[in-house]
mmCIF file of the N, C-alpha and C atoms, coordinates in Angstrom:
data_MODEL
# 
_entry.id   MODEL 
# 
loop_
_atom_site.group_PDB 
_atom_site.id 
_atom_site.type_symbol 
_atom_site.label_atom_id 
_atom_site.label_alt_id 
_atom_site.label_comp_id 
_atom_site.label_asym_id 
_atom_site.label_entity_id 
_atom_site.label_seq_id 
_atom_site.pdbx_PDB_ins_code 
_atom_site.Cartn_x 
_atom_site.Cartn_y 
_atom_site.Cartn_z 
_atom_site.occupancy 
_atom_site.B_iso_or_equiv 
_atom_site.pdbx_formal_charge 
_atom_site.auth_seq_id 
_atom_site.auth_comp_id 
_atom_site.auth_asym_id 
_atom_site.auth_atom_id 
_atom_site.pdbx_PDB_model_num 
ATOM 1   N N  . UNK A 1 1  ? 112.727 99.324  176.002 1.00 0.00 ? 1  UNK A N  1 
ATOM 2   C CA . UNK A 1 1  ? 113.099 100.379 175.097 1.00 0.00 ? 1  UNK A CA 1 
ATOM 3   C C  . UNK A 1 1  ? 111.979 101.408 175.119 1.00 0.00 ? 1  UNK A C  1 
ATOM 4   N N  . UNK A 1 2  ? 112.361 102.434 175.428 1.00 0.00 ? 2  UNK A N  1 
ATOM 5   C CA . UNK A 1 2  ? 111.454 103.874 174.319 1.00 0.00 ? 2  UNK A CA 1 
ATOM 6   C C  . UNK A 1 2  ? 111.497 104.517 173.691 1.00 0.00 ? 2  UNK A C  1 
ATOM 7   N N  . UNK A 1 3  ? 110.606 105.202 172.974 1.00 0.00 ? 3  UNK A N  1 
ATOM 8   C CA . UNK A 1 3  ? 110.716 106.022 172.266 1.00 0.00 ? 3  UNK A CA 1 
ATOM 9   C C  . UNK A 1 3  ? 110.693 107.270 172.674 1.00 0.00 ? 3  UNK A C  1 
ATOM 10  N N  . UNK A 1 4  ? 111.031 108.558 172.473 1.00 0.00 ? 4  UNK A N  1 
ATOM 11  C CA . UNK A 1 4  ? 110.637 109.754 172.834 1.00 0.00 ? 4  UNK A CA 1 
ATOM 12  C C  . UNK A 1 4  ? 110.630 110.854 172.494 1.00 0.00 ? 4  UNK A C  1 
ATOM 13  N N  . UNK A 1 5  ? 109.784 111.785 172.106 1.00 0.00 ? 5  UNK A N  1 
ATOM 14  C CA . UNK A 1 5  ? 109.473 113.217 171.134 1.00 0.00 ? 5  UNK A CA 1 
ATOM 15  C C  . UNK A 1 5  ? 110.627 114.031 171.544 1.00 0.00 ? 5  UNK A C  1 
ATOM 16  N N  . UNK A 1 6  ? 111.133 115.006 170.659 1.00 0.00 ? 6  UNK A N  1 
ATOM 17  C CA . UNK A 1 6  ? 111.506 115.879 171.135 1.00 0.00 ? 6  UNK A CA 1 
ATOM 18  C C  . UNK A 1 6  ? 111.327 116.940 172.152 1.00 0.00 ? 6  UNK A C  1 
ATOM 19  N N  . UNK A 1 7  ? 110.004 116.660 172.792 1.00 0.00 ? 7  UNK A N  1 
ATOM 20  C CA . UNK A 1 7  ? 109.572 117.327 174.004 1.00 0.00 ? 7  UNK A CA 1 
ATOM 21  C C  . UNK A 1 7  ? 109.793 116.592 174.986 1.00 0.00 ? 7  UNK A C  1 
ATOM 22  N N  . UNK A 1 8  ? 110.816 115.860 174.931 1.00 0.00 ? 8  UNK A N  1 
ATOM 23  C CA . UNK A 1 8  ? 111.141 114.625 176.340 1.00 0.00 ? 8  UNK A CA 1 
ATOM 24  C C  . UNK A 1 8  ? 109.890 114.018 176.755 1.00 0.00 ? 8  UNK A C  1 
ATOM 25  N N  . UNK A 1 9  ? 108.584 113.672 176.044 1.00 0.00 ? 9  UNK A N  1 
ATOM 26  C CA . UNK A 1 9  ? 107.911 112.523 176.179 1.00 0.00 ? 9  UNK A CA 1 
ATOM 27  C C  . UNK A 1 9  ? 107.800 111.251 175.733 1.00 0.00 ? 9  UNK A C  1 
ATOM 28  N N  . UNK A 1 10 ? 107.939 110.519 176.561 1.00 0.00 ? 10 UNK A N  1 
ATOM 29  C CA . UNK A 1 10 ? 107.676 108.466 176.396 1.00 0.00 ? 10 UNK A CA 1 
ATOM 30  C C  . UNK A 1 10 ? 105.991 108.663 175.484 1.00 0.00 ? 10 UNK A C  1 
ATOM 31  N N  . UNK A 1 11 ? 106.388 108.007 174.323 1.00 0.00 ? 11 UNK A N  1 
ATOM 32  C CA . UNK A 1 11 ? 105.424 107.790 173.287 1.00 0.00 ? 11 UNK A CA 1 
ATOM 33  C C  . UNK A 1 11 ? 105.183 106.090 173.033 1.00 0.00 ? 11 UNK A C  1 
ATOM 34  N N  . UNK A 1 12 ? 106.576 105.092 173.301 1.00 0.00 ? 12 UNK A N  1 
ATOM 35  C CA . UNK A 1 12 ? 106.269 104.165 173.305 1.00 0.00 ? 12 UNK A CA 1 
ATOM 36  C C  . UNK A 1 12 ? 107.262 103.527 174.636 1.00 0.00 ? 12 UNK A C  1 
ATOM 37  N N  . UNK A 1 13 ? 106.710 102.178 174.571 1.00 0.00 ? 13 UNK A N  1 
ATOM 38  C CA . UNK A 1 13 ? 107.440 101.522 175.648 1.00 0.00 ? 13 UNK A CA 1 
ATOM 39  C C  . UNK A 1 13 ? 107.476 100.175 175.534 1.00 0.00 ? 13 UNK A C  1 
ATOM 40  N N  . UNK A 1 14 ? 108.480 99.375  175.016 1.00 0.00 ? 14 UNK A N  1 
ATOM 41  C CA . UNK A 1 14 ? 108.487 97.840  174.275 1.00 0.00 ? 14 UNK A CA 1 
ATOM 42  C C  . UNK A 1 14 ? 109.199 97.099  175.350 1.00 0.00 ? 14 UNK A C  1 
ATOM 43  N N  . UNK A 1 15 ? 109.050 95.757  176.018 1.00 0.00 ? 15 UNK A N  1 
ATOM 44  C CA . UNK A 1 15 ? 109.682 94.414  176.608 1.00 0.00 ? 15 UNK A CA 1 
ATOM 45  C C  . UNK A 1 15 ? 110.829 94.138  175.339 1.00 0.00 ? 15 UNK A C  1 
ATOM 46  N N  . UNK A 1 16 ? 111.835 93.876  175.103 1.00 0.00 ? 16 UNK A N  1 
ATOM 47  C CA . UNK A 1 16 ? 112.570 93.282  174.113 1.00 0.00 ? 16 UNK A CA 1 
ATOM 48  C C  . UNK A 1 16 ? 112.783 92.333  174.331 1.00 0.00 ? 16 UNK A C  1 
ATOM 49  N N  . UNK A 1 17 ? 113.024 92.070  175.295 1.00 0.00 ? 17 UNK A N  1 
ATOM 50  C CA . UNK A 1 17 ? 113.053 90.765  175.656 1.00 0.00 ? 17 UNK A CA 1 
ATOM 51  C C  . UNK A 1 17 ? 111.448 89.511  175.140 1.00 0.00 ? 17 UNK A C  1 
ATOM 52  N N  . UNK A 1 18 ? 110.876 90.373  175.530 1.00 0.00 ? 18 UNK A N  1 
ATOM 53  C CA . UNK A 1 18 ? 109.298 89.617  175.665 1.00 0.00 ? 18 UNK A CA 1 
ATOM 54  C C  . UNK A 1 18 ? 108.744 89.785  173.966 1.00 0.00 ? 18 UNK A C  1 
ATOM 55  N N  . UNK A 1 19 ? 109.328 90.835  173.641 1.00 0.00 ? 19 UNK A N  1 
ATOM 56  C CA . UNK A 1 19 ? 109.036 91.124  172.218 1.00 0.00 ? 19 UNK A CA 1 
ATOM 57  C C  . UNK A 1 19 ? 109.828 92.031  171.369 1.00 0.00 ? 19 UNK A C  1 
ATOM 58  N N  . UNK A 1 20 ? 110.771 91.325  170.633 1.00 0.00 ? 20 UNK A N  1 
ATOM 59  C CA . UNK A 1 20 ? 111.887 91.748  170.048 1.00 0.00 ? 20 UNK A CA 1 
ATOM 60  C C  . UNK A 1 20 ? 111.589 92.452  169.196 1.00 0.00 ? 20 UNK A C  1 
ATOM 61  N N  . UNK A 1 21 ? 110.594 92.683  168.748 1.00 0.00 ? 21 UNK A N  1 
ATOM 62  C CA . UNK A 1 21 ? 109.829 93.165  167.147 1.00 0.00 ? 21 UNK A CA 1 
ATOM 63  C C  . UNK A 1 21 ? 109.088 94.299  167.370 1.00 0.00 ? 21 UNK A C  1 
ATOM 64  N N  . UNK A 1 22 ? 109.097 94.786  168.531 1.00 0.00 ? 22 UNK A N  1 
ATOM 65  C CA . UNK A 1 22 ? 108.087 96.075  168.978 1.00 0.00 ? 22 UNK A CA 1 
ATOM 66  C C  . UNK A 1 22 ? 106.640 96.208  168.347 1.00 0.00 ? 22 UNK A C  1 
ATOM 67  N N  . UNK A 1 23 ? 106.069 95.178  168.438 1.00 0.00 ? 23 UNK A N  1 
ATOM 68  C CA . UNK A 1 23 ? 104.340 94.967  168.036 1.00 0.00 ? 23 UNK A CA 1 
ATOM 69  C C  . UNK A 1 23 ? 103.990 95.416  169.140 1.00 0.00 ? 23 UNK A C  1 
ATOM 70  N N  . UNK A 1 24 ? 104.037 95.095  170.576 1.00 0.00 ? 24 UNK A N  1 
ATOM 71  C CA . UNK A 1 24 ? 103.016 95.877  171.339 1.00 0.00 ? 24 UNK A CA 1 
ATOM 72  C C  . UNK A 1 24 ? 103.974 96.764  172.204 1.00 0.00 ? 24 UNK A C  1 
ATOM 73  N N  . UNK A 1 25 ? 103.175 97.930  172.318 1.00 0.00 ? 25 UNK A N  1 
ATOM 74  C CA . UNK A 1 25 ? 103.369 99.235  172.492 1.00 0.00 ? 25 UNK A CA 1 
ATOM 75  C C  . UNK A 1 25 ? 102.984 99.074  173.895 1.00 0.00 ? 25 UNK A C  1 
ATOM 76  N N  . UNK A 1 26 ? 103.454 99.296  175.205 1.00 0.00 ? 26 UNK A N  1 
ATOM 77  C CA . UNK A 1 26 ? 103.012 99.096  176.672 1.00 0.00 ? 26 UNK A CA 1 
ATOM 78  C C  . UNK A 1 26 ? 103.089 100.286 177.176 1.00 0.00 ? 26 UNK A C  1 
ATOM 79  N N  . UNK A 1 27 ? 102.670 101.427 176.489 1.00 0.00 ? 27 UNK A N  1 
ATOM 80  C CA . UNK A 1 27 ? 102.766 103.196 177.191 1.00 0.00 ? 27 UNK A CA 1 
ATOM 81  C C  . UNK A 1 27 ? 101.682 102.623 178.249 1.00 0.00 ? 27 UNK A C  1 
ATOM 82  N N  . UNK A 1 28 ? 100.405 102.220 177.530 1.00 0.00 ? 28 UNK A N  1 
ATOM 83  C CA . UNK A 1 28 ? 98.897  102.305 178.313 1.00 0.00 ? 28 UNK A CA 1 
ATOM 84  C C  . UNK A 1 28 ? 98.730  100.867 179.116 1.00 0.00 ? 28 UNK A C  1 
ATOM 85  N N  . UNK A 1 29 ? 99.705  100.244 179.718 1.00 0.00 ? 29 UNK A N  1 
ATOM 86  C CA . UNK A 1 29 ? 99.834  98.998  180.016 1.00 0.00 ? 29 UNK A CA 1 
ATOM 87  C C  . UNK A 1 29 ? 99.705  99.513  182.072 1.00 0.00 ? 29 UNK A C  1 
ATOM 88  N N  . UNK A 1 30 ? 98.569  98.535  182.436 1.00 0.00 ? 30 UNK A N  1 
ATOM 89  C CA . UNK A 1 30 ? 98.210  99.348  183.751 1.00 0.00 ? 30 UNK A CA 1 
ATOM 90  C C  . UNK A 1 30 ? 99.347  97.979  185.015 1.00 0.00 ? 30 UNK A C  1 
ATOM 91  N N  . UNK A 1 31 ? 100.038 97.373  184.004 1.00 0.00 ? 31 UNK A N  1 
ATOM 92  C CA . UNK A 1 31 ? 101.080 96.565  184.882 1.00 0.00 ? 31 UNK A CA 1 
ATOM 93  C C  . UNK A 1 31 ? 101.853 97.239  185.661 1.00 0.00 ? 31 UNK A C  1 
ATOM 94  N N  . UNK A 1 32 ? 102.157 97.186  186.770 1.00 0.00 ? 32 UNK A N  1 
ATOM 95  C CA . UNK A 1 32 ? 102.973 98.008  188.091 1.00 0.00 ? 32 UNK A CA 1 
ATOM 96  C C  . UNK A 1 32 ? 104.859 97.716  187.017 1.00 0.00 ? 32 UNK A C  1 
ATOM 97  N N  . UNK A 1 33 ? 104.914 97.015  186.838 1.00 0.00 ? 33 UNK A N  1 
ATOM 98  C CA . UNK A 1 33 ? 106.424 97.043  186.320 1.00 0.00 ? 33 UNK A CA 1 
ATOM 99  C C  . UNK A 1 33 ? 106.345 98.220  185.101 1.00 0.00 ? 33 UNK A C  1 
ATOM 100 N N  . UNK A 1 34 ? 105.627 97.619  184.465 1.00 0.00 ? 34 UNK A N  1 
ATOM 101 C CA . UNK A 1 34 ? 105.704 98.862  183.316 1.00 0.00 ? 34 UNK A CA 1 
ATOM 102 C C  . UNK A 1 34 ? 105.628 100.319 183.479 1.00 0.00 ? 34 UNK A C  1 
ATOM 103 N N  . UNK A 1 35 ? 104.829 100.441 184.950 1.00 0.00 ? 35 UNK A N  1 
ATOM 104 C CA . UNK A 1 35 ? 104.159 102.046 184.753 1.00 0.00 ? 35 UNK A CA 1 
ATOM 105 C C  . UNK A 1 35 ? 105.952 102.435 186.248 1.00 0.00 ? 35 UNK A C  1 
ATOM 106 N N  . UNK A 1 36 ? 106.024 101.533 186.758 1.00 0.00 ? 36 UNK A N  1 
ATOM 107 C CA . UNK A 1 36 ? 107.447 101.926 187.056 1.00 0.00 ? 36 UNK A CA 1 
ATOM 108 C C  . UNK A 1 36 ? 108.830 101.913 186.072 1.00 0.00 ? 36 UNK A C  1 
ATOM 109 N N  . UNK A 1 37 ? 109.036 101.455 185.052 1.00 0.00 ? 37 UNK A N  1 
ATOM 110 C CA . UNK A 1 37 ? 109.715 101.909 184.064 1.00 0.00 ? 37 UNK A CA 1 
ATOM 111 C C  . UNK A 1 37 ? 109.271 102.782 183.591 1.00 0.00 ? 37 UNK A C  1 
ATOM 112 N N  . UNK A 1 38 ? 108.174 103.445 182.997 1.00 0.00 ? 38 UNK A N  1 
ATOM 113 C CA . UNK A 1 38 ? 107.946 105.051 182.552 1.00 0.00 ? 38 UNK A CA 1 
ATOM 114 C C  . UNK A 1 38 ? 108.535 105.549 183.258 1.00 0.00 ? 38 UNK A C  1 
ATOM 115 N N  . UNK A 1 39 ? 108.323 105.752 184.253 1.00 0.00 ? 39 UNK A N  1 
ATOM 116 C CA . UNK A 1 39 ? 108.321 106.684 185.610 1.00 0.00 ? 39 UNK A CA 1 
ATOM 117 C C  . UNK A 1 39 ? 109.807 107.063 185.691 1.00 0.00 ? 39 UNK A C  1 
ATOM 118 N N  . UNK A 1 40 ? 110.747 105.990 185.706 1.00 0.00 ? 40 UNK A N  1 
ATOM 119 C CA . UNK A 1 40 ? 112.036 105.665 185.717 1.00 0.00 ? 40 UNK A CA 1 
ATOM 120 C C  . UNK A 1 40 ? 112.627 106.428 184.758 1.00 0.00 ? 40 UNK A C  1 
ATOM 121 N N  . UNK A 1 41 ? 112.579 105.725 183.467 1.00 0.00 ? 41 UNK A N  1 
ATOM 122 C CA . UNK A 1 41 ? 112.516 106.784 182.079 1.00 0.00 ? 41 UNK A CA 1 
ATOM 123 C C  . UNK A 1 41 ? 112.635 108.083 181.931 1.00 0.00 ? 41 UNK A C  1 
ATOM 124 N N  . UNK A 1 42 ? 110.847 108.495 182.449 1.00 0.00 ? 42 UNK A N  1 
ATOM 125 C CA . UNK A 1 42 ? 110.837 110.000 182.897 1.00 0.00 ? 42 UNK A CA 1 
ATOM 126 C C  . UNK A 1 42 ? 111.789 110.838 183.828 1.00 0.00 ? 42 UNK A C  1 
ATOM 127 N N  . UNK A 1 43 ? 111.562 110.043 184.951 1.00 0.00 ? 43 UNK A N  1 
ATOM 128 C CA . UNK A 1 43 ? 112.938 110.803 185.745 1.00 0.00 ? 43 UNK A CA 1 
ATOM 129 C C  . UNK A 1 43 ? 114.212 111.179 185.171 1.00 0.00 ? 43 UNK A C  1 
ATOM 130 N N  . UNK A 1 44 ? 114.878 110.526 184.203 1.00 0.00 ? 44 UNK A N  1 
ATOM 131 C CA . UNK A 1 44 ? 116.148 110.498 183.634 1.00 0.00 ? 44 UNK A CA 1 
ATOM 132 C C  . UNK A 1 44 ? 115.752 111.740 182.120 1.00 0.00 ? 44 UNK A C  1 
ATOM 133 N N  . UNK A 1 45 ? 114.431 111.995 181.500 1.00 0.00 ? 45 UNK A N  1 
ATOM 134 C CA . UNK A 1 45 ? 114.919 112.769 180.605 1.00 0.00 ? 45 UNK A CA 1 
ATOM 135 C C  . UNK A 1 45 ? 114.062 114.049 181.511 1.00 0.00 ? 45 UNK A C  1 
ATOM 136 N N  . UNK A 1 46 ? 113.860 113.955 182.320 1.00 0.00 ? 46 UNK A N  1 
ATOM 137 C CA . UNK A 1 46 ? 113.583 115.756 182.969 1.00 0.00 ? 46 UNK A CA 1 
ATOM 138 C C  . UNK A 1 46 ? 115.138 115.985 183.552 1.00 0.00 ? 46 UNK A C  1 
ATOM 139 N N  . UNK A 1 47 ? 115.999 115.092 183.567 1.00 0.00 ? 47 UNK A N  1 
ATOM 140 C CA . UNK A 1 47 ? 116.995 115.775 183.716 1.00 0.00 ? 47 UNK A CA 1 
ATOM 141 C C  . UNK A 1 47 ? 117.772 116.679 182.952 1.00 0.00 ? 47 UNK A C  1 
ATOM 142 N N  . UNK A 1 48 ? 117.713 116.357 181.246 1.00 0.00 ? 48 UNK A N  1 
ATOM 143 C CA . UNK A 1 48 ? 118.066 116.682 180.384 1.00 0.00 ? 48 UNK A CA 1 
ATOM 144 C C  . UNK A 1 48 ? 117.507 118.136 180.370 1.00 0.00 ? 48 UNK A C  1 
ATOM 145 N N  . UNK A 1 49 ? 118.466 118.771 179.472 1.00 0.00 ? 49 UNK A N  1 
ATOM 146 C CA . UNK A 1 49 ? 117.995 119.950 178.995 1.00 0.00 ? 49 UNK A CA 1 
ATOM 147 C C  . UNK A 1 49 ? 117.175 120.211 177.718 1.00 0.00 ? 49 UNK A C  1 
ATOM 148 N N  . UNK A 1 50 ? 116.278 121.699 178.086 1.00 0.00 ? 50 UNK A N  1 
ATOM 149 C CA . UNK A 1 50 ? 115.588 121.859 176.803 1.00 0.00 ? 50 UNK A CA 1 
ATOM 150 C C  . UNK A 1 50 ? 116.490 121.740 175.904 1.00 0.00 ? 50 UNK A C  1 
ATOM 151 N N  . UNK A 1 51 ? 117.418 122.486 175.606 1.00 0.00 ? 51 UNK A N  1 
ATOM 152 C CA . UNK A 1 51 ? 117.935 122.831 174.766 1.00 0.00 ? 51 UNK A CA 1 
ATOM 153 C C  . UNK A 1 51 ? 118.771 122.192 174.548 1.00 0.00 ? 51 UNK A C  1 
ATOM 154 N N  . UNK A 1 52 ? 119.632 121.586 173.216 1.00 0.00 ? 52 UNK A N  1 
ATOM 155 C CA . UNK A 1 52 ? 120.899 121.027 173.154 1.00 0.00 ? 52 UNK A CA 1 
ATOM 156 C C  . UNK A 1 52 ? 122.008 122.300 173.133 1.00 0.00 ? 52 UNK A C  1 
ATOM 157 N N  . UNK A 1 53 ? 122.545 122.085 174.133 1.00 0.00 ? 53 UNK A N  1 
ATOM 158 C CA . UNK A 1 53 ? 124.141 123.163 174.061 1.00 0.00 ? 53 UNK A CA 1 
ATOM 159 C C  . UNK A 1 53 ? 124.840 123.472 173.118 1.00 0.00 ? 53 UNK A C  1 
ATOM 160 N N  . UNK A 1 54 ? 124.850 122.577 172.192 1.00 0.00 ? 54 UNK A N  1 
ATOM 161 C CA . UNK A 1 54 ? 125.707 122.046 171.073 1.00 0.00 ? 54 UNK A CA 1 
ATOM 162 C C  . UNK A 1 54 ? 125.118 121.447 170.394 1.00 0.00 ? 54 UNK A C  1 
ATOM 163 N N  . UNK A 1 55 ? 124.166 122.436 169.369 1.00 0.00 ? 55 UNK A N  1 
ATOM 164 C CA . UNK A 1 55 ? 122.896 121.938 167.908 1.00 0.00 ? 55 UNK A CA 1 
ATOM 165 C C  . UNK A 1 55 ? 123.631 121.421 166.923 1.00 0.00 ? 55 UNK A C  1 
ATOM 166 N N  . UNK A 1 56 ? 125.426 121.271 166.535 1.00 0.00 ? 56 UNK A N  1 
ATOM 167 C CA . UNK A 1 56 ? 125.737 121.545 165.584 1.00 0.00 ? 56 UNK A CA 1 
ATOM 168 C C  . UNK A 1 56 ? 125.457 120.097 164.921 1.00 0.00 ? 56 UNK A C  1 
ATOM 169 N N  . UNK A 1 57 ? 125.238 119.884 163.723 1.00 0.00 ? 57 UNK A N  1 
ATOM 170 C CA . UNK A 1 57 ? 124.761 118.417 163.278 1.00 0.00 ? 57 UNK A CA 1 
ATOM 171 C C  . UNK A 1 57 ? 125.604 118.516 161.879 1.00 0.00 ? 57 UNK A C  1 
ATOM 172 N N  . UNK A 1 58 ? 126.276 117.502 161.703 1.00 0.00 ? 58 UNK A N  1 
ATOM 173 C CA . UNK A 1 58 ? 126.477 117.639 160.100 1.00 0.00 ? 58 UNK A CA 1 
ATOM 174 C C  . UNK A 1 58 ? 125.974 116.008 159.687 1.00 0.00 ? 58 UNK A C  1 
ATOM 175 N N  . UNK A 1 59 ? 125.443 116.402 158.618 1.00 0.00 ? 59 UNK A N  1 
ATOM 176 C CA . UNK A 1 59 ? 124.699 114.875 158.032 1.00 0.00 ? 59 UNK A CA 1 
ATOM 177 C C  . UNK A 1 59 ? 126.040 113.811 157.483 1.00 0.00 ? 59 UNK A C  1 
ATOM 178 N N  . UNK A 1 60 ? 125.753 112.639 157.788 1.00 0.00 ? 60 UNK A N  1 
ATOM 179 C CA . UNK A 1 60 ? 126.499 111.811 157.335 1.00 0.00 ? 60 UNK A CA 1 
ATOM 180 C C  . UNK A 1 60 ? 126.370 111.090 155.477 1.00 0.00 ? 60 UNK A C  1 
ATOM 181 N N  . UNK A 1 61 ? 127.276 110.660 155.016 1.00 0.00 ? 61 UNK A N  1 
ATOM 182 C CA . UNK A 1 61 ? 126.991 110.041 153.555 1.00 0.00 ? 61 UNK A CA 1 
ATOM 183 C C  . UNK A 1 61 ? 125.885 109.203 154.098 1.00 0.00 ? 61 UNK A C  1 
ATOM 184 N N  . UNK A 1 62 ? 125.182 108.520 152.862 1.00 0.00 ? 62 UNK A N  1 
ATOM 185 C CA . UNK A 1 62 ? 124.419 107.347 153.382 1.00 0.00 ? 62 UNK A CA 1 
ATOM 186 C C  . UNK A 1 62 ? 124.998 106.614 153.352 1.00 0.00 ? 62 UNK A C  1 
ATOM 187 N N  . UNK A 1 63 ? 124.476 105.133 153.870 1.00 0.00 ? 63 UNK A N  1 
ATOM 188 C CA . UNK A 1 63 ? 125.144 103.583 153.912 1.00 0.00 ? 63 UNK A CA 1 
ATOM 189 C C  . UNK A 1 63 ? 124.844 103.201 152.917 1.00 0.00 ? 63 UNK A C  1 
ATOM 190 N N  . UNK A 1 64 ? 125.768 102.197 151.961 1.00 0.00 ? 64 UNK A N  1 
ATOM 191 C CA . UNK A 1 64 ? 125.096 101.022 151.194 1.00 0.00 ? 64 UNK A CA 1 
ATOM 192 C C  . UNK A 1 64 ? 123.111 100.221 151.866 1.00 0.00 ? 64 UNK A C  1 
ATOM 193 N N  . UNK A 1 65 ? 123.051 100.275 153.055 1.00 0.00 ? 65 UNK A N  1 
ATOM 194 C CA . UNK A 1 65 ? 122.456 99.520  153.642 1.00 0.00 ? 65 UNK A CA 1 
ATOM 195 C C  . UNK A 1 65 ? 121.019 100.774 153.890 1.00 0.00 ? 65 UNK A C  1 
ATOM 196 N N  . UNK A 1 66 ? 121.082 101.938 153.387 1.00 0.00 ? 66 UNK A N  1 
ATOM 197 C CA . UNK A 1 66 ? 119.935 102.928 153.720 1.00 0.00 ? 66 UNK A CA 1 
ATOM 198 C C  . UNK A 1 66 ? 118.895 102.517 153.163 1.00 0.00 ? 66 UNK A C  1 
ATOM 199 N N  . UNK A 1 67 ? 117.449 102.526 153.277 1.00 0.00 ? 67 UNK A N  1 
ATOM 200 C CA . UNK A 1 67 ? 116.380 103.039 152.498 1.00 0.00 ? 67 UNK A CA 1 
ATOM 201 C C  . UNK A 1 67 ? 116.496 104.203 152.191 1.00 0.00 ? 67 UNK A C  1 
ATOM 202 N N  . UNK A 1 68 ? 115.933 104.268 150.396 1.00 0.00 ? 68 UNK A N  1 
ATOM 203 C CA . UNK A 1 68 ? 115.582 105.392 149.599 1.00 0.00 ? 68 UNK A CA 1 
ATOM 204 C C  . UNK A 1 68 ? 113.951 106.007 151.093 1.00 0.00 ? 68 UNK A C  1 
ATOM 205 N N  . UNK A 1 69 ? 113.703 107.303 150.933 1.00 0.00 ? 69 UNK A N  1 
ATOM 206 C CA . UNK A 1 69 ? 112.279 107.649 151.689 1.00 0.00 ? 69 UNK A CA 1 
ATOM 207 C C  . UNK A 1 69 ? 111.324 107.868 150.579 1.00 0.00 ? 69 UNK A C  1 
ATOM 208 N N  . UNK A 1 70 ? 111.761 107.362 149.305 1.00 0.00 ? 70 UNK A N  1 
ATOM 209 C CA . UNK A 1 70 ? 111.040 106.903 148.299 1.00 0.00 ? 70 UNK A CA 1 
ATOM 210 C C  . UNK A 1 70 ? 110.400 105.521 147.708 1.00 0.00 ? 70 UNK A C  1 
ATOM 211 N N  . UNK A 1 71 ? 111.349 104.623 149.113 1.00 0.00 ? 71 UNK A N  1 
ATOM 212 C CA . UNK A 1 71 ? 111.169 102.856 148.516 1.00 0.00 ? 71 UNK A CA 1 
ATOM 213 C C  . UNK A 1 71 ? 109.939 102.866 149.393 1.00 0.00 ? 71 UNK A C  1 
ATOM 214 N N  . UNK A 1 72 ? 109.274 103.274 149.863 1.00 0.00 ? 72 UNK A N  1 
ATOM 215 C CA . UNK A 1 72 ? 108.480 103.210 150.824 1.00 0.00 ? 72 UNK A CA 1 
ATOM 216 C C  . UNK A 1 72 ? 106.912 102.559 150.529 1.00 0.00 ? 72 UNK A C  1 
# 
């Protein structure tokens, strides 16, 4: 799994398998598998565009199941 900024950069990079809970973060991980999944990753969001074509967003109700960004 990754994560990634709105500037199409890999910020994190988790095994799920190896670690379901995303405790370690493998951006800076000098393992050949890992730094070929960035890479991989990367290739697929420079495809993307800057821009979304279609910004339009309408917010959804919340879930029974939301956090308040006040329970925090």
């Amino acid at each position: 799994k990754v994560w990634i900024t709105n500037k199409k950069q890999i910020t994190r990079l988790h095994d799920l398998i190896e670690n379901p809970w995303e405790h370690t973060n493998l951006i800076n991980s000098g393992e050949e598998a890992h730094k070929k999944a960035i890479k991989k990753f990367q290739q697929v969001l420079d495809t993307f565009p800057d821009r979304d074509a279609r910004p339009l967003y309408e917010p959804r109700a919340a879930n029974p199941w939301d956090k308040s960004l006040n329970s925090r």
